[in-house]
LUMFI-185152 format. One record per residue: residue in one letter; residue number from 1; x, y, z of N, C-alpha, C, O, CB in turn; chain. Coordinates in steps of 0.001 Angstrom, whole numbers. Atoms other than C-alpha are relative to their C-alpha. Glycine has a CB too. Example, Ala and Ser with C-alpha at 12.3 -4.5 7.8 and 13.67 -1.06 7.14 Angstrom:
2
 tordren kelo     npx     npy     npz    capx    capy    capz     cpx     cpy     cpz     opx     opy     opz    cbpx    cbpy    cbpz tilo
       a    1     890   -1190       0   12300   -4500    7800     900    1200       0    1936    1181     665    -992      27    1246    A
       s    2    -820   -1190     -60   13670   -1060    7140    -770    1090     730    -261    2198     899     414     462   -1415    A
end
This chain:
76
 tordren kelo     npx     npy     npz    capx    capy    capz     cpx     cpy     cpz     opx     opy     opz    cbpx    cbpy    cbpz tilo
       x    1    1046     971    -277   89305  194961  134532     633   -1393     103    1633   -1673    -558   -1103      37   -1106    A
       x    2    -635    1584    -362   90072  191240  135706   -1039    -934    -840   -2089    -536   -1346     -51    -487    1967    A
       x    3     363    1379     835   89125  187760  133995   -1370    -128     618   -1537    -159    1837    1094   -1512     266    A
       x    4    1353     180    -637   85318  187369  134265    -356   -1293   -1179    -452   -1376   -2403   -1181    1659      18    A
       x    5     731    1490     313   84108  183665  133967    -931     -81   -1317    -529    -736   -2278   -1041    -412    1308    A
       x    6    1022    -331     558   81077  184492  132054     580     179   -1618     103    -393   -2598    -640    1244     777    A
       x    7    -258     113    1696   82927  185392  128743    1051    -433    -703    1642      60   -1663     -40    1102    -587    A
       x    8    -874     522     626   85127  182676  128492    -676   -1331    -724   -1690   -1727    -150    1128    -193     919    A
       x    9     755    1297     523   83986  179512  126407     331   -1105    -853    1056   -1022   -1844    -914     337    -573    A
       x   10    -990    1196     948   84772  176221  125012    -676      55   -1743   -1894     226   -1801    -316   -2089     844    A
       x   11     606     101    1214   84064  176069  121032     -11   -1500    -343    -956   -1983    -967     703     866   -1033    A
       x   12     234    1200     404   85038  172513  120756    1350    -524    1075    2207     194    1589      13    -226   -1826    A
       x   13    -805    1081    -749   87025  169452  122688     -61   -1004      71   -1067   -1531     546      96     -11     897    A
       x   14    -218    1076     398   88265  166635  121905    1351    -602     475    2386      57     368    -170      87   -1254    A
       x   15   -1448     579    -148   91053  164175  123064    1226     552     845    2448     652     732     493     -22   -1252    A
       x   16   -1035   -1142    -692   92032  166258  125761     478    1540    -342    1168    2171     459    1177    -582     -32    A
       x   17    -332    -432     748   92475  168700  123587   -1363    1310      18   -2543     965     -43     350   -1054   -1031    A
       x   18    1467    -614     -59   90107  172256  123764     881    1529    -736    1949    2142    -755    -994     122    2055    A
       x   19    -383   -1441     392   89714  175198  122014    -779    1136     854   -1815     895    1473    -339     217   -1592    A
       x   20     699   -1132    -913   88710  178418  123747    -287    1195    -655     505    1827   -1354     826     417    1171    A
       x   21     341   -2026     214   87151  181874  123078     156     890    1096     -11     392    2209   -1683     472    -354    A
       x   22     521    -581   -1096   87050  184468  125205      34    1740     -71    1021    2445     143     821    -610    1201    A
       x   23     -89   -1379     200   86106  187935  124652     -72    1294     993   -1034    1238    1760    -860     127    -777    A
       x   24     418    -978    -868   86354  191234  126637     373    1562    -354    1113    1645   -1334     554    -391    1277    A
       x   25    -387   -1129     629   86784  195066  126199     688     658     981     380    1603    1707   -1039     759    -583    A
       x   26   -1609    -454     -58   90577  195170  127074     426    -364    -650    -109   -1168   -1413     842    -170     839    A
       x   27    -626    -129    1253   93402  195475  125044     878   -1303     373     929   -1668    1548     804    1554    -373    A
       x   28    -150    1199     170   95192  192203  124126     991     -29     858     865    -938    1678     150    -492   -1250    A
       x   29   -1183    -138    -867   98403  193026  125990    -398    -263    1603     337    -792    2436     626    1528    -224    A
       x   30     761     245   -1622   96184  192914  129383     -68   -1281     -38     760   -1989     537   -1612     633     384    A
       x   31     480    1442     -43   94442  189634  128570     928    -719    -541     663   -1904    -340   -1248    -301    -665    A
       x   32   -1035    1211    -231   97741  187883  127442    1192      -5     988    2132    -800     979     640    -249   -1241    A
       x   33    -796      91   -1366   99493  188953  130763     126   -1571     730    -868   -2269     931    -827    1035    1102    A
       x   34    -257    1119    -267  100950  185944  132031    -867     -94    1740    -464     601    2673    1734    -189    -210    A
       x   35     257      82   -1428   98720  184867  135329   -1907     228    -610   -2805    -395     -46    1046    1507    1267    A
       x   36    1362    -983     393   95213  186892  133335   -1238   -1282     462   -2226   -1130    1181     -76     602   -2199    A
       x   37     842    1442     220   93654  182802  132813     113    -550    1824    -886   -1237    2037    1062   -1401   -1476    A
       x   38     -70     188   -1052   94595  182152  136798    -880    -902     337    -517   -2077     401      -2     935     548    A
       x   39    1048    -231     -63   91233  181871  137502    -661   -1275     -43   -1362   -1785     831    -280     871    -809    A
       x   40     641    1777     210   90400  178145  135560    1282    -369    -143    1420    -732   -1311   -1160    -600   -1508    A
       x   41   -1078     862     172   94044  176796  136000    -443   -1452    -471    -119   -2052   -1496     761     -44    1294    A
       x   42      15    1349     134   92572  173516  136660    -754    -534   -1158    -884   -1749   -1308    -469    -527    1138    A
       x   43    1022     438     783   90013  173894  133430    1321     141   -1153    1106    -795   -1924   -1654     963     -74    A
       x   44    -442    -183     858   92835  174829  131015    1284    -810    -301    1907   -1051     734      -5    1107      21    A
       x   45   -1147     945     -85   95881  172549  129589     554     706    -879      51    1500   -1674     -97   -1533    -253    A
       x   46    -623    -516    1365   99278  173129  127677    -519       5   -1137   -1659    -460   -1144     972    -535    -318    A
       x   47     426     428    1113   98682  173014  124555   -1392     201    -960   -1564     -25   -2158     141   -1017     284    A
       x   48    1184    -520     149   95329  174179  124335     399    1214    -715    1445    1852    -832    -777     168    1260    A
       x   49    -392   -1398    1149   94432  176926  121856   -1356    1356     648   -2411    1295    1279    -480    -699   -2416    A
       x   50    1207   -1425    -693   92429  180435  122782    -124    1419   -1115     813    1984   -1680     880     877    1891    A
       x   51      66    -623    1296   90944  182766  120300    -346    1335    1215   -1106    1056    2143   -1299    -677   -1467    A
       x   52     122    -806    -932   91076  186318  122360    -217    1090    -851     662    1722   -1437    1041      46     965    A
       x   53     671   -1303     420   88360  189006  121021     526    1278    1137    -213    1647    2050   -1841    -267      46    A
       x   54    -356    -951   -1047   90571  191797  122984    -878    1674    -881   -1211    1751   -2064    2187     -11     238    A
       x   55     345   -1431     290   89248  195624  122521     804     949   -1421     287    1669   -2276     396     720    1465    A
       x   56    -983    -179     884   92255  196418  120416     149    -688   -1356      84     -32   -2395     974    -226     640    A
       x   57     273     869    1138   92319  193605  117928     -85   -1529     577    -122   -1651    1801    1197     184   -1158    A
       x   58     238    1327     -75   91964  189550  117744    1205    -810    -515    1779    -770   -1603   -1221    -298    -721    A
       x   59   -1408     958     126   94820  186937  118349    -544   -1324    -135   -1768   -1404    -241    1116      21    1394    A
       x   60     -73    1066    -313   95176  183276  118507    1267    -299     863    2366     169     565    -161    -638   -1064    A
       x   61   -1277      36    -952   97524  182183  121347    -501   -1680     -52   -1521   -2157    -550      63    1128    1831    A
       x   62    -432     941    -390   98616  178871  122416      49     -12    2106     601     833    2811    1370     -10    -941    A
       x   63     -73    -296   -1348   98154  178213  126223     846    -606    1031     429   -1715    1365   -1070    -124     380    A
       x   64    -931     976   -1442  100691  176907  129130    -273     147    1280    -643    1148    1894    1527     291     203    A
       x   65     637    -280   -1130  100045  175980  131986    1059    -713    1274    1319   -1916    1297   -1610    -626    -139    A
       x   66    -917     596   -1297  102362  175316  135212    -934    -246    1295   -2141     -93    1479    1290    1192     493    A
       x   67     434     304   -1410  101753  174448  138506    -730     623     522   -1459     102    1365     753     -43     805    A
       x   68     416    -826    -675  100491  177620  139329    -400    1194    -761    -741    2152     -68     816     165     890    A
       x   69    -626   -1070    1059  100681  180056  136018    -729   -1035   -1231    -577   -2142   -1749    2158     269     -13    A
       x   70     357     191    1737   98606  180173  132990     556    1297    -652     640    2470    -290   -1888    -111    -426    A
       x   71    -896   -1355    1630  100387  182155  129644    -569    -353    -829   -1271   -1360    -924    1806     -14    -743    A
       x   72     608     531    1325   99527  182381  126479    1169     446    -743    1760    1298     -80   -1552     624    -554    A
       x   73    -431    -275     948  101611  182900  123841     -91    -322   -1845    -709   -1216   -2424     767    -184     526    A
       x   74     404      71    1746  101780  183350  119810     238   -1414    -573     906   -2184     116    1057    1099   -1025    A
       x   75     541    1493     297  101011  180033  117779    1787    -181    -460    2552     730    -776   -1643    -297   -1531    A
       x   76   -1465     -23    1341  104536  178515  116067    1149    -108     525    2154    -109    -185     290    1417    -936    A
end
């Protein structure tokens, strides 16, 4: 299944600065595929944080964002 708009969401933002949810029923390894966030490049920044209710279990990632390429990776 691909990134659907609908169940991604801001919890709070501030100072440039946003946190995200976004839940779906795939496994976390799908939804932290580098490219998965594509979709809102222009809504999402480095540095930003994303809480990802995957099917499997629940992460917190850290988000990057290039030119062209959203990732997430582990906090730290």
């Amino acid at each position: 299944m691909a990134f659907q708009n609908k169940k991604l969401s801001v919890i709070a933002y501030a100072n440039g600065f946003t946190l995200w949810h976004y839940v779906a029923n795939e496994t976390l390894a799908t939804i932290s595929a580098s490219g998965y966030f594509n979709n809102v490049l222009t809504l999402m920044n480095s540095g930003d944080i994303i809480i990802i209710n995957a099917s499997d279990k629940t992460s917190i990632k850290s988000i990057n964002v290039t030119s062209d390429t959203v990732s997430v990776a582990a906090l730290g």
